[in-house]
PATIPA-590688 format. One record per residue (C-alpha): residue in one letter; y, z, x. Coordinates in steps of 0.1 Angstrom, whole numbers, padded with zeros to 4 digits, always signed. Layout:
BEGIN
aYZX;...
//
This chain:
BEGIN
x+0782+0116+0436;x+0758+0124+0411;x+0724+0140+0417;x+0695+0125+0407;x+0669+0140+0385;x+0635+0142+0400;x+0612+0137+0374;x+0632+0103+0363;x+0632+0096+0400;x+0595+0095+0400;x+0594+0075+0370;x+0614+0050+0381;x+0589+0050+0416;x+0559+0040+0394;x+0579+0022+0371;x+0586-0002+0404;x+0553+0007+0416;x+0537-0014+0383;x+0562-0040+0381;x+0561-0052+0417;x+0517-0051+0412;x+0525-0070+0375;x+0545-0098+0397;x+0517-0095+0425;x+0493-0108+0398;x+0513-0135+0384;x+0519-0145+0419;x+0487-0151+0423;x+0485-0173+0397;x+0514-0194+0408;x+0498-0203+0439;x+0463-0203+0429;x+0445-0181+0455;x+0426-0163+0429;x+0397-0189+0430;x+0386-0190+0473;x+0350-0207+0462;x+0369-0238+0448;x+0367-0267+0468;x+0390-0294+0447;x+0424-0306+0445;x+0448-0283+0450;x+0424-0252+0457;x+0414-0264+0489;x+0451-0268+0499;x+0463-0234+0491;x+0426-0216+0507;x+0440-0231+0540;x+0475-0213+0532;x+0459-0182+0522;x+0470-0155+0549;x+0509-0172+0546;x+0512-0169+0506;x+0495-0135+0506;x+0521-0120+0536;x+0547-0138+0512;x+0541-0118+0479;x+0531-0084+0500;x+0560-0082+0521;x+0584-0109+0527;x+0590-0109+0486;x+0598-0068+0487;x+0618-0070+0517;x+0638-0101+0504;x+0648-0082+0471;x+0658-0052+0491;x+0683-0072+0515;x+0696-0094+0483;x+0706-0059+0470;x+0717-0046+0503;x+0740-0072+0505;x+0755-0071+0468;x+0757-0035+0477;x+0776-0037+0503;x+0801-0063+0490;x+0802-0040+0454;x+0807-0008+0477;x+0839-0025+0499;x+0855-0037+0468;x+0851-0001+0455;x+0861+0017+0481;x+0894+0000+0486;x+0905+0004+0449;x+0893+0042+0451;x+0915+0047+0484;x+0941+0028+0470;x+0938+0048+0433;x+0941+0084+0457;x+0968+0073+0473;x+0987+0066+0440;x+0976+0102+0430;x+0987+0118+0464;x+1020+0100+0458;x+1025+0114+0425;x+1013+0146+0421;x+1008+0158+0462;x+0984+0159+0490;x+0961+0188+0472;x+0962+0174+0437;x+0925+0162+0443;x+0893+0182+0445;x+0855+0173+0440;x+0859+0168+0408;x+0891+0141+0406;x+0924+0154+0398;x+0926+0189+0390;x+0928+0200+0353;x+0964+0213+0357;x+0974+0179+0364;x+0952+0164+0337;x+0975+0179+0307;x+1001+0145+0307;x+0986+0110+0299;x+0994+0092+0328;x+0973+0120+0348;x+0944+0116+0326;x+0943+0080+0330;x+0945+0083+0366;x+0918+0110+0361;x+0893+0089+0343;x+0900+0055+0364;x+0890+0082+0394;x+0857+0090+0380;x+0851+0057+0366;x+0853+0041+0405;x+0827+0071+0413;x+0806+0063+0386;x+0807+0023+0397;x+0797+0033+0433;x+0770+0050+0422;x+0757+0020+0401;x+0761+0001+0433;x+0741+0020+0452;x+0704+0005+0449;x+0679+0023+0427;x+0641+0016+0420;x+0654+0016+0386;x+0674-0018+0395;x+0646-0030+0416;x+0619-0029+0388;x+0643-0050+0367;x+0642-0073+0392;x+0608-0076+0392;x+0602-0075+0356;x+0621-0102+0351;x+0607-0125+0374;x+0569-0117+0363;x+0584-0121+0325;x+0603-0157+0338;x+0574-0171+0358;x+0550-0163+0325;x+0567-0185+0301;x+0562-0217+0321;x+0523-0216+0338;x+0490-0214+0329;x+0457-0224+0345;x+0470-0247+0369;x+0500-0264+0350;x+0539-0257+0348;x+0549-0261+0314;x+0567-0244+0287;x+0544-0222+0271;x+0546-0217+0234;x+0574-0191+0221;x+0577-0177+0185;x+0601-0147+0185;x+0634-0156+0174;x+0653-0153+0202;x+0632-0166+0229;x+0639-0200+0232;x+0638-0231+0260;x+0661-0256+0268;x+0657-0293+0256;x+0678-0317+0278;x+0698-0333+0258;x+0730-0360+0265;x+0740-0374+0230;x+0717-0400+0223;x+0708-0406+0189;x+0676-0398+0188;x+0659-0375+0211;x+0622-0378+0217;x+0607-0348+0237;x+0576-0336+0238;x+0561-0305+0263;x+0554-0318+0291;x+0578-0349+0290;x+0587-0346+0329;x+0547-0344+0340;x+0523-0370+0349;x+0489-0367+0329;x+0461-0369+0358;x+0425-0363+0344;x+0423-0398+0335;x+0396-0403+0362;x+0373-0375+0347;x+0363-0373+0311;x+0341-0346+0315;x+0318-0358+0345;x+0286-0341+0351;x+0279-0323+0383;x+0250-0316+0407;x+0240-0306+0437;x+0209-0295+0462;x+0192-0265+0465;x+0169-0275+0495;x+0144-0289+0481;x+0156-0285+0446;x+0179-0306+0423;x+0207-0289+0401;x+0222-0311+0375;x+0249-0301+0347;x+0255-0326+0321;x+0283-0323+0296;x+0269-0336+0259;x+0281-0338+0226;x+0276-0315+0196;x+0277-0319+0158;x+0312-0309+0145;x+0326-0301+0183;x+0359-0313+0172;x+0362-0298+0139;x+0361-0263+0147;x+0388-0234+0136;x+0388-0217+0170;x+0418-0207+0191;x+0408-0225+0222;x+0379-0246+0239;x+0353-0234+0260;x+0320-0247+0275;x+0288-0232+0260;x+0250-0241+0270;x+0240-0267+0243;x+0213-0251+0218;x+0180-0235+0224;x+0169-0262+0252;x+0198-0263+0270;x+0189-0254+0302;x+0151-0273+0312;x+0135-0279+0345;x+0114-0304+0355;x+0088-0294+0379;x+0073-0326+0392;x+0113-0336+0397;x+0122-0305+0412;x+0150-0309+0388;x+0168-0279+0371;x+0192-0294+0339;x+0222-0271+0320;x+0236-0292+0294;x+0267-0277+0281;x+0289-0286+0256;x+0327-0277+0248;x+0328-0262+0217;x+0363-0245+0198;x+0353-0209+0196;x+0370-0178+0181;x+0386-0151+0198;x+0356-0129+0176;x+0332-0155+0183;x+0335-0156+0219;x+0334-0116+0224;x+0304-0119+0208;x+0291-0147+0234;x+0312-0137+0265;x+0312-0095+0261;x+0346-0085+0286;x+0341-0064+0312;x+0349-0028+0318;x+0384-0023+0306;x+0392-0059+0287;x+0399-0064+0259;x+0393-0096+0256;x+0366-0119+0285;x+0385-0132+0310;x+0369-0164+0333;x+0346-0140+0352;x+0332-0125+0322;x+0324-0162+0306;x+0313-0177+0339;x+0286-0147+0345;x+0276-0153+0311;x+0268-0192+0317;x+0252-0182+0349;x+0233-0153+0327;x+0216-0179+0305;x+0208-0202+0323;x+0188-0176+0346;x+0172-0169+0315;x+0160-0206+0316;x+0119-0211+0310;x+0093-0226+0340;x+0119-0219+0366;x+0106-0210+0400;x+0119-0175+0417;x+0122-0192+0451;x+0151-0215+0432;x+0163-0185+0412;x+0169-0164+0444;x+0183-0193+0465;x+0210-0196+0432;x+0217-0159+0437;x+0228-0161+0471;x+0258-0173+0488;x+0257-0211+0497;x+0281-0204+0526;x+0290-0176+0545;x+0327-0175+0536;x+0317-0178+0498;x+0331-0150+0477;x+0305-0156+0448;x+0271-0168+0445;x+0257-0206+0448;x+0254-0208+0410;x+0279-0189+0402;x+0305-0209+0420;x+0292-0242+0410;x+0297-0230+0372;x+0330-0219+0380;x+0340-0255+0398;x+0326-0273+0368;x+0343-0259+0341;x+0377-0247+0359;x+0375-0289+0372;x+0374-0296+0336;x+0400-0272+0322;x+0425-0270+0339;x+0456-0285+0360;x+0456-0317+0340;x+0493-0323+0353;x+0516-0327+0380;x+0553-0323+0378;x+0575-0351+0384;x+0602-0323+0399;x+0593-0288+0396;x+0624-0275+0415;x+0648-0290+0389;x+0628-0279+0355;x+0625-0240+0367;x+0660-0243+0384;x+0675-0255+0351;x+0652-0230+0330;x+0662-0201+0348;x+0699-0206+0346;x+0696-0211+0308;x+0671-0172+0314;x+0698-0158+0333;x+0723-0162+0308;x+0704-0160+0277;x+0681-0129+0286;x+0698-0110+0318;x+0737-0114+0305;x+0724-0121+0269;x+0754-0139+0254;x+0743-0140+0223;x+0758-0102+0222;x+0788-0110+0228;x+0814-0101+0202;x+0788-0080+0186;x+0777-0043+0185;x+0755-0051+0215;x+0780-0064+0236;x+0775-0045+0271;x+0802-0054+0300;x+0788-0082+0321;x+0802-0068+0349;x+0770-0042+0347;x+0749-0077+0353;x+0765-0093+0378;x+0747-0078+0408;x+0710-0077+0390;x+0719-0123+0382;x+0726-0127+0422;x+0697-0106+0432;x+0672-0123+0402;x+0686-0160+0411;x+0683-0157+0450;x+0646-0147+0450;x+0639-0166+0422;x+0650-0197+0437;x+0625-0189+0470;x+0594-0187+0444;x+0607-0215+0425;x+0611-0236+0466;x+0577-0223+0477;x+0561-0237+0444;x+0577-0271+0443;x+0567-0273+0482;x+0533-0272+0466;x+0536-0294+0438;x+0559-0320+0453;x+0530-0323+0479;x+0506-0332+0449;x+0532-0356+0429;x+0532-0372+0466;x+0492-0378+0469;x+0493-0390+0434;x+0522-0418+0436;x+0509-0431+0469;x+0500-0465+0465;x+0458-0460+0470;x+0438-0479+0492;x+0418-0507+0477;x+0381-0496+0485;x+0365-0531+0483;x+0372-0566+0472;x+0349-0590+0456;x+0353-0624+0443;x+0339-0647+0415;x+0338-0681+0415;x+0322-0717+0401;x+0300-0733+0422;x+0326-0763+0420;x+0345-0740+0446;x+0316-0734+0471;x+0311-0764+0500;x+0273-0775+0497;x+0269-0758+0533;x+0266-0723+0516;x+0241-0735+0496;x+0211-0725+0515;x+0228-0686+0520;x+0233-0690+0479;x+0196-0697+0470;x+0185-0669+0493;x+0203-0640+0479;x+0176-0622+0454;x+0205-0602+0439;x+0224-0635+0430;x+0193-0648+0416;x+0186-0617+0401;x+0220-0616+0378;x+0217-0653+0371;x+0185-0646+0353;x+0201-0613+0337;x+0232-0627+0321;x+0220-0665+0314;x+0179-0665+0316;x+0185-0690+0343;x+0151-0693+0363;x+0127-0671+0338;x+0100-0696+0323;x+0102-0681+0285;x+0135-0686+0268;x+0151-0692+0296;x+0174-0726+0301;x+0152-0756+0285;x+0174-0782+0312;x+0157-0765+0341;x+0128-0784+0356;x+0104-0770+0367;x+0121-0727+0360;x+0136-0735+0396;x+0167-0722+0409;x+0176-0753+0438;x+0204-0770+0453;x+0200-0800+0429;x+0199-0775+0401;x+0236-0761+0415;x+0252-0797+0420;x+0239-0804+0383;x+0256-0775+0376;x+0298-0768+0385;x+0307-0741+0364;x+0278-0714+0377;x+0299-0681+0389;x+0288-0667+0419;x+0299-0631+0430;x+0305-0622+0463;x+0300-0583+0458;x+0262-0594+0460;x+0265-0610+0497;x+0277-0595+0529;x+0314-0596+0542;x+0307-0621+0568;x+0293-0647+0542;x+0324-0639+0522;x+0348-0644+0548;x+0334-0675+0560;x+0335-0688+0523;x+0373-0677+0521;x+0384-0698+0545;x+0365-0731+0537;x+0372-0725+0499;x+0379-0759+0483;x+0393-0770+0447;x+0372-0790+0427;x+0382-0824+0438;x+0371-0817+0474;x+0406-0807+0490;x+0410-0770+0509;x+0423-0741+0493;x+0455-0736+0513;x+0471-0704+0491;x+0443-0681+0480;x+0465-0663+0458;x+0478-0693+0438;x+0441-0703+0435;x+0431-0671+0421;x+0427-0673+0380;x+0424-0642+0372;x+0424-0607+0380;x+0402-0575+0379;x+0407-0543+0391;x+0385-0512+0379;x+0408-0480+0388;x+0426-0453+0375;x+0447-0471+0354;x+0484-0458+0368;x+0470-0466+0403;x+0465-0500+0391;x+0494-0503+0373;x+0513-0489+0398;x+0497-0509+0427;x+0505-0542+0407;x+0547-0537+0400;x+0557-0560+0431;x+0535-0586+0430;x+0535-0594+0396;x+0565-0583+0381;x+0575-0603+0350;x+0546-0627+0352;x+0525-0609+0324;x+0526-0629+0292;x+0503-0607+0270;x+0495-0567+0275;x+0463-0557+0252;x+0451-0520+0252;x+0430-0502+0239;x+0439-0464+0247;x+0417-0432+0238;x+0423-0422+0200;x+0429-0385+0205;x+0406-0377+0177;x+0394-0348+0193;x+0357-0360+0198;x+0367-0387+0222;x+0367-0389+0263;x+0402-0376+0265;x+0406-0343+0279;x+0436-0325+0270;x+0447-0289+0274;x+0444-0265+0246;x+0473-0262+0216;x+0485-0297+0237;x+0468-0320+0224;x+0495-0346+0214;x+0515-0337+0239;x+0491-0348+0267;x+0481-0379+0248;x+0521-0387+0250;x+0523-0379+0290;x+0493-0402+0291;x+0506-0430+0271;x+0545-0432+0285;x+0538-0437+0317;x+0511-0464+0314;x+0537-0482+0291;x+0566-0473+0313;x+0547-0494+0344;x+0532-0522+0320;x+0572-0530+0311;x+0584-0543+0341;x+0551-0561+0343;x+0556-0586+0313;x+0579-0615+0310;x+0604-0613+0284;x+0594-0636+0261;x+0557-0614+0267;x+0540-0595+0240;x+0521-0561+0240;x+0488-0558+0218;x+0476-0517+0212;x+0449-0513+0188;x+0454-0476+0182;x+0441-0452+0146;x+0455-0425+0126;x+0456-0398+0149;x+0485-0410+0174;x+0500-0441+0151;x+0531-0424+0141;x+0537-0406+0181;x+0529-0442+0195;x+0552-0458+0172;x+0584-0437+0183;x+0570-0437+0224;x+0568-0479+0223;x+0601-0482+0207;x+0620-0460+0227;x+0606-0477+0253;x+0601-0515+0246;x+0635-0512+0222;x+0625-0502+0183;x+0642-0541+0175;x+0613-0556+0195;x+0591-0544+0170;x+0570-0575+0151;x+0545-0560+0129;x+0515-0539+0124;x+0480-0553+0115;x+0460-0530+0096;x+0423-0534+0094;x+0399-0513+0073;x+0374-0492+0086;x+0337-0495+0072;
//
């Protein structure tokens, strides 16, 4: 066997030493235990699985990458063995019991060809067992391979492929021989911060009010930076109001630089570049720095709000605000398949490298056949623990939601005269009368009403009055459920048939979703009117995917409005510039590029 060299011994130690610590970090990523103040989504999820993922990357991970080798070692080794017993039994054969020493065959032997051959074949199975034996060498591969894998397809909460622009580091695209292909980068995901567009946040400080509003600044779309950030808005950004107890950051998210935002966000000891921490502390920094505010409020900011808080009360409400409005702005319709498929197409393209083959480069595969079991098995755990986790959230976001509360509106022609009294009593019913018609106000209010009285003669004279039953209680609305009548007196006998017209204020897949039984193929007309993308809109989208999460958006609202219209039904989208030519191809690939009519342009002023 061949002795080891010490030094490269202990380079190979540290070499493992900083790939396994490399992976550690990434790991941590993955499964998003690096933020323990967050109390959102997904965070609060994996803070309860905390201790379980952490004993998974310290010790179940290492101890898993030793066995898969133990037990490609151990098959290698047998299959070795038996050909080398078999190869010195050949020699024996030929050449005598003591025509072997340490070395192989001995040199007097090793004069013919056929006993160099056997020679060489000899030290060529030593050589091989030696390779199979397991080195840290082998095991840092290992590692570095899955830190380098799991990098191309995360970042900040989302699975996707990130961008690649070296010539031979390239994805997959699904593809089965269609025509035409449409793909974008995150095709397979659903688009979920549809129920956000950059919401302000608050929150008590005993006595105190905290407030962060998100505003808009000149040119905030229209800058040259690399990425997006949120910034305190201009010299009065942060104010406080002391007869309101009120403090007030308005922030703004602005494209910076990468020189511009070293300049506002300095990086910590040792960056090169700020990471979260160092723009977090800097928000918190400034608005510290605020005018009139009082120190009782300041310290109570710079203390812990709980005692299993990592990070200070204003410190993690900054964090929550802009990580809430930054990041994981998908969930992956099946995780397991996308990274299963991607890291067959690594294995082969980056462990056995094909591409070499029949070239200078080409290397035996043989030499990768033990490192592609090893890499594939633990993979495949990471890639199962994370799909656990994301199939969990694809789960709580496809679940048909609870409808929260139900109202109706209806003409008085549709209320019996027994709910009058109830009717003329309600000063919130009154009170949107008057808004929204002027009924009841003495000044410009309606010239048929004697007297500026709301009475029961004035709701006989009057059939087509709405009334909405969010303003009364839930026993009035019962009771006036089940004595509802049609105009001409009879009872309502099917609610649902009597119903004209629907409105539902939700997330709009929710509602979609939540509507596909009941109604499907009874829509005649579809109108909508989606964000524009222009940059400068309500649409959040993740940085350098911009059209990409406009598309997730889109597809999946039009893939549940299709089964919703009848086929003789049309779809209306009033839609700009910015995503004409992307909406074009999505609608035709998925209502049929010959259902097509026509496009109406009208010109801006």
């Amino acid at each position: 066997m061949i002795d080891t060299d010490p030094k490269m011994a202990k380079h190979q130690e540290e070499r493992l030493k900083r790939h396994k610590q490399q992976l550690k970090q990434k790991l941590t990523e993955l499964f998003q235990i690096d933020s323990p103040d967050l109390d959102f989504g997904l965070y609060r999820i994996m803070n309860q699985k905390r201790d379980e993922i952490t004993r998974f990357m310290d010790k179940d991970l290492v101890e898993a990458v030793d066995e898969k080798f133990g037990e490609c070692d151990e098959e290698t080794r047998t299959q070795i063995t038996g050909e080398l017993k078999e190869l010195e039994q050949t020699i024996r054969n030929t050449y005598g019991d003591d025509a072997l020493d340490a070395a192989g065959l001995k040199e007097e032997y090793r004069k013919a060809a056929r006993g160099r051959e056997l020679h060489e074949k000899w030290q060529q199975l030593h050589r091989d067992a030696e390779e199979a034996s397991v080195s840290d060498l082998q095991k840092a591969e290992i590692f570095a391979h899955l830190e380098e894998f799991f990098s191309r397809y995360y970042k900040d909460g989302d699975f996707l492929s990130l961008r690649r622009y070296a010539a031979n580091e390239k994805y997959a695209v699904p593809y089965n021989g269609e025509e035409v292909l449409l793909h974008w980068a995150n095709k397979d995901q659903y688009y979920i911060k549809t129920d956000r567009f950059l919401k302000s946040h608050g929150f008590d400080v005993g006595t105190y009010r905290v407030l962060f509003e998100v505003v808009q600044v000149e040119g905030q779309s229209n800058g040259n930076g690399t990425g997006r950030y949120f910034v305190l808005a201009g010299d009065d950004a942060v104010t406080y109001d002391d007869e309101k107890h009120l403090l007030t950051a308005r922030f703004a998210q602005v494209p910076l630089s990468d020189d511009d935002l070293l300049r506002r966000f300095p990086p910590g000891s040792g960056r090169q570049k700020p990471n979260q921490d160092d723009i977090v502390g800097g928000l918190v920094a400034e608005i510290l720095r605020g005018d009139g505010i009082p120190k009782g409020l300041v310290d109570a900011l710079q203390t812990n709000e709980r005692d299993t808080d990592r990070n200070p009360r204003l410190y993690k409400h900054v964090m929550s605000f802009t990580r809430e409005n930054t990041s994981d702005f998908f969930i992956h319709k099946d995780l397991g398949r996308f990274l299963g498929q991607e890291l067959d197409f690594y294995i082969k393209n980056e462990v056995f490298r094909l591409d070499d083959l029949g070239t200078e480069n080409e290397v035996a595969v043989e030499r990768y056949v033990k490192r592609a079991k090893v890499l594939k098995s633990i993979a495949h755990r990471i890639i199962d623990f994370l799909a656990q986790l994301e199939d969990f959230q694809k789960t709580l976001w496809e679940k048909k939601k609870f409808v929260l509360r139900t109202g109706y509106c209806m003409t008085i022609d549709h209320v019996p005269k027994e709910f009058y009294p109830e009717i003329l009593a309600n000063e919130g019913q009154l009170a949107e009368w008057r808004n929204l018609y002027g009924i009841g106000e003495a000044k410009g209010g309606q010239k048929t009403l004697a007297g500026d009285r709301v009475d029961k003669a004035f709701l006989q004279s009057r059939p087509y009055l709405v009334i909405d039953t969010a303003l009364f209680d839930g026993d009035f609305t019962d009771r006036l459920l089940e004595k509802l009548q049609h105009p001409d007196g009879t009872p309502v006998e099917d609610l649902d048939e009597a119903v004209g017209g629907l409105m539902i204020k939700s997330e709009n897949w929710q509602a979609l979703n939540l509507l596909q039984e009941r109604y499907r193929e009874q829509v005649k007309c579809i109108y909508i009117d989606p964000p524009y993308n222009t940059g400068n809109d309500e649409f959040l989208y993740r940085d350098n995917f911009q059209h990409s999460s406009w598309l997730s958006l889109i597809s999946d609202r039009l893939y549940c409005s299709k089964p919703l219209l009848l086929s003789e039904g049309s779809i209306f989208t009033s839609i700009d510039d910015n995503e004409f030519a992307n909406y074009r191809r999505i609608s035709d690939h998925i209502f049929g590029i010959e259902n097509f009519i026509s496009t109406i342009i009208w010109q801006k002023v």
